[in-house]
C-alpha positions in Angstrom: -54.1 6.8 190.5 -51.4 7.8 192.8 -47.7 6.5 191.7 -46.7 3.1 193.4 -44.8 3.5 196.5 -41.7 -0.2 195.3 -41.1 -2.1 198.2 -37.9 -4.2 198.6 -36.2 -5.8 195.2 -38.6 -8.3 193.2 -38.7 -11.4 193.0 -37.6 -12.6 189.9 -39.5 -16.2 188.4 -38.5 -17.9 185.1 -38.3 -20.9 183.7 -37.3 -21.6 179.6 -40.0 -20.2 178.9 -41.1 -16.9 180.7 -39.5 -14.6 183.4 -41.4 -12.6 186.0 -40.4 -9.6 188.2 -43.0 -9.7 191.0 -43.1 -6.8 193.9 -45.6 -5.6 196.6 -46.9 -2.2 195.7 -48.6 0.4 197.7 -51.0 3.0 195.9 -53.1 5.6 196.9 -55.8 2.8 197.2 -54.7 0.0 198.5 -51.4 -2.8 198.1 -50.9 -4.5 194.7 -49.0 -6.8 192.9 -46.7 -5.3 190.2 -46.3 -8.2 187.7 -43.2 -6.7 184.8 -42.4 -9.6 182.4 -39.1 -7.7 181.3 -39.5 -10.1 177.9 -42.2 -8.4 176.8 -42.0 -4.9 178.5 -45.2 -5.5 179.9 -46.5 -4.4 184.0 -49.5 -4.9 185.5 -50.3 -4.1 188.7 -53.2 -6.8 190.6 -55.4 -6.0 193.3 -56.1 -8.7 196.0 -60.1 -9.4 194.6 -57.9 -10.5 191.0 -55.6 -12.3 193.1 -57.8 -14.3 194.9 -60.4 -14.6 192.2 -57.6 -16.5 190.3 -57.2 -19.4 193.4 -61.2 -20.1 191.8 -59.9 -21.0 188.2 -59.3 -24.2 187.0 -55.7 -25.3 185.1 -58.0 -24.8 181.9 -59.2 -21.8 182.4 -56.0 -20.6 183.3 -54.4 -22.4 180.0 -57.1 -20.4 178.4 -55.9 -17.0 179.2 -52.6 -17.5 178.8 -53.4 -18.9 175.3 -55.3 -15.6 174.5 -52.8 -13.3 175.8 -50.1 -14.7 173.2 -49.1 -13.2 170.1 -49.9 -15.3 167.1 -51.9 -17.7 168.7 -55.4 -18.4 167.0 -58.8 -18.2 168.8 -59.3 -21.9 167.9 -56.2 -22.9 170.4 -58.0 -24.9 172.6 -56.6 -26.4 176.1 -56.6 -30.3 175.8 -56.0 -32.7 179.0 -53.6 -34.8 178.8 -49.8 -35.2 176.9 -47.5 -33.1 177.3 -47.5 -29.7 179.3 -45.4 -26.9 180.0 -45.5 -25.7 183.9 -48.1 -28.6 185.1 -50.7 -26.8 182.4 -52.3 -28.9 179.7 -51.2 -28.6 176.2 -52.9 -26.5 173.8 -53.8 -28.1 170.2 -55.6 -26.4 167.3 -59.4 -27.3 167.4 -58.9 -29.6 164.6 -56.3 -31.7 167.1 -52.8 -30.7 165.8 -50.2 -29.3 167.9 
């Protein structure tokens, strides 16, 4: 893969929680989404198919990834409706129902 061509500054997203650089990319194959979460150190880059792919995904099924992609969280964290939430998501309980 070619190196990304940056278009104009990011746009920067947070909240007390998490912060997001977002930009519009161009590679050798096509425009992407560069995703850095300066927290973390973490970059991704997203092609439009993942972007729009993601519009198909319910708020638990996103809940669900997000669980998973967090360090120290257990395969048994479930996403439960209801209660509190963070960002419009559900909260997550263990599967036996604690917090």
């Amino acid at each position: 893969m070619t190196e990304p061509v940056s278009g104009p500054a990011p746009l920067v997203l947070s909240n007390e929680f998490a912060e997001v650089h977002i930009r519009r990319v161009v590679h050798g194959l096509g425009t992407r989404l560069e995703i850095v979460a300066p927290r973390s150190g973490r970059t991704t880059y997203v092609d439009p198919v993942v972007l729009e792919g993601l519009t198909a995904l319910s708020s638990d099924h996103l809940t669900a990834i997000v669980v998973a992609g967090v360090p120290g969280n257990d395969d048994g964290l479930q996403p439960q409706p209801g209660g509190t939430s963070i960002g419009g998501l559900p909260p997550v309980v263990d599967s036996d129902g604690t917090r």
